[in-house]
Each structure stands twice: as C-alpha cells, then as structure tokens.
C-alpha positions in Angstrom: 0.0 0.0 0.0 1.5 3.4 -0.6 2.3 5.5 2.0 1.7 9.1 0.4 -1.1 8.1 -2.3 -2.1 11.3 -4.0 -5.7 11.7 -3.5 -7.5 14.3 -6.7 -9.4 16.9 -5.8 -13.0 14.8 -6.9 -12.4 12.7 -4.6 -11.0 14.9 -2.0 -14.4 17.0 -2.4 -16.4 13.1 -2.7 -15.1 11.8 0.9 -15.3 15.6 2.7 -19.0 15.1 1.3 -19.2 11.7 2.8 -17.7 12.6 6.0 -20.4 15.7 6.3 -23.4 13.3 5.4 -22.0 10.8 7.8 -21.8 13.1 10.8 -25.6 13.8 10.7 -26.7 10.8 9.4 -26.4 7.4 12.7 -27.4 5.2 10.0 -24.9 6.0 7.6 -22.6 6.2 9.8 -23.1 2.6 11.4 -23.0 1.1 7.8 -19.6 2.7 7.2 -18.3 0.7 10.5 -20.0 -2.5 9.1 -18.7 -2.0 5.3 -16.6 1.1 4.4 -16.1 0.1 0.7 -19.8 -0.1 1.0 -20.6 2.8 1.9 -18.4 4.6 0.5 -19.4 3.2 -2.9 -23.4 3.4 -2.3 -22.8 7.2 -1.9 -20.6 7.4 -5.0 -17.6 8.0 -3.9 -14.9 5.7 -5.8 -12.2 5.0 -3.1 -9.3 3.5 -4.7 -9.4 -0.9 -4.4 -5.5 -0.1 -3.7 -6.4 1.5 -0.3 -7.4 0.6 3.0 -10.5 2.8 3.6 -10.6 5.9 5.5 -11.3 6.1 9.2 -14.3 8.4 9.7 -13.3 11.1 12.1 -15.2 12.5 14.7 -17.1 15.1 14.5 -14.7 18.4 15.6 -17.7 19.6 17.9 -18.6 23.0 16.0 -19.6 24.3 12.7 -17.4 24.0 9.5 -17.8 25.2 6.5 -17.5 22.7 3.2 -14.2 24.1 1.8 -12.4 23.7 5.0 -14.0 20.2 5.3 -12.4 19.5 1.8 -9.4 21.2 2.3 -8.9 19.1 5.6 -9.8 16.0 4.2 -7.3 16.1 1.5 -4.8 16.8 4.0 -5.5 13.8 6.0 -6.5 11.5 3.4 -3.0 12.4 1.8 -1.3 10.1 3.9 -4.1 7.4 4.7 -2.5 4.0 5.1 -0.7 5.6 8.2 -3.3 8.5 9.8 -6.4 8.2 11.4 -7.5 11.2 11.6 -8.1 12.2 14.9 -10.7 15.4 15.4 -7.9 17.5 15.4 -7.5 17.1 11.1 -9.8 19.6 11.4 -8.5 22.5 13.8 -8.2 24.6 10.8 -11.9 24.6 10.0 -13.5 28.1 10.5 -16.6 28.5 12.1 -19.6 28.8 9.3 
C-alpha cells in the first residue's frame, strides 16, 4: 500500500462530502463501520481498491464550512495507510 497516495481533488471533495453526510446521518454512519467500501461506494464515492478505507473522524464539535472540510480531508487523506485522523484534522476549520 502506498504511503503518500495522491488523492485528486473529486475525490477529496467526494469523501469531505461523505464525511459531512455521515456526521448527521447514525445510519450512515453505522453502515460505514460495518462495510466502508460499502458505503463509500453506495454514496458514490470511488475510493481506490488499492487503499485501505478511510477512518471516519469525529465530528470536531462545532460548525465548518464545506471548503475547510475539503481542504482538511485532502490533508489527512493524503497520507491514509498511516493516519487516522483524529478530530484534530480539522483544527483549521472556520466556524460557518
């Protein structure tokens, strides 16, 4: 598995999608701990068969806006067979 995959910027915007969806949404949420490639497919987003899914982090507790979501995503998806991302992948998120 490599350990600095470049992730585009689709799928950068696809999984900080996800992540937002999942964060209000229990039910998707539980089926991404039961099947991430799943889940992640049902909602579209085309994860990469050469990668280990992403963790889904917690939510950071406040309001974020989408680009900051992105932009953090990318960031911590850039180096994904050695992060989970931990809530504080998102510290740079500005309140919406």
């Amino acid at each position: 598995m490599p350990e600095d995959p470049t992730l585009s910027p689709e799928l950068r915007r696809q999984i900080a999608r996800f992540v937002a969806r999942a964060w209000s949404d229990e039910s998707l949420r539980r089926e991404f701990e039961r099947d991430p490639r799943a889940a992640l497919a049902e909602a579209g987003v085309d994860w990469p068969r050469e990668l280990a899914p992403p963790d889904l982090p917690d939510h950071p507790g406040q309001a974020i806006d989408l680009e900051s979501l992105e932009s953090s995503a990318g960031g911590a998806l850039g180096t994904i067979g050695t992060v989970s991302c931990p809530t504080g992948c998102f510290s740079g998120g500005q309140n919406a």
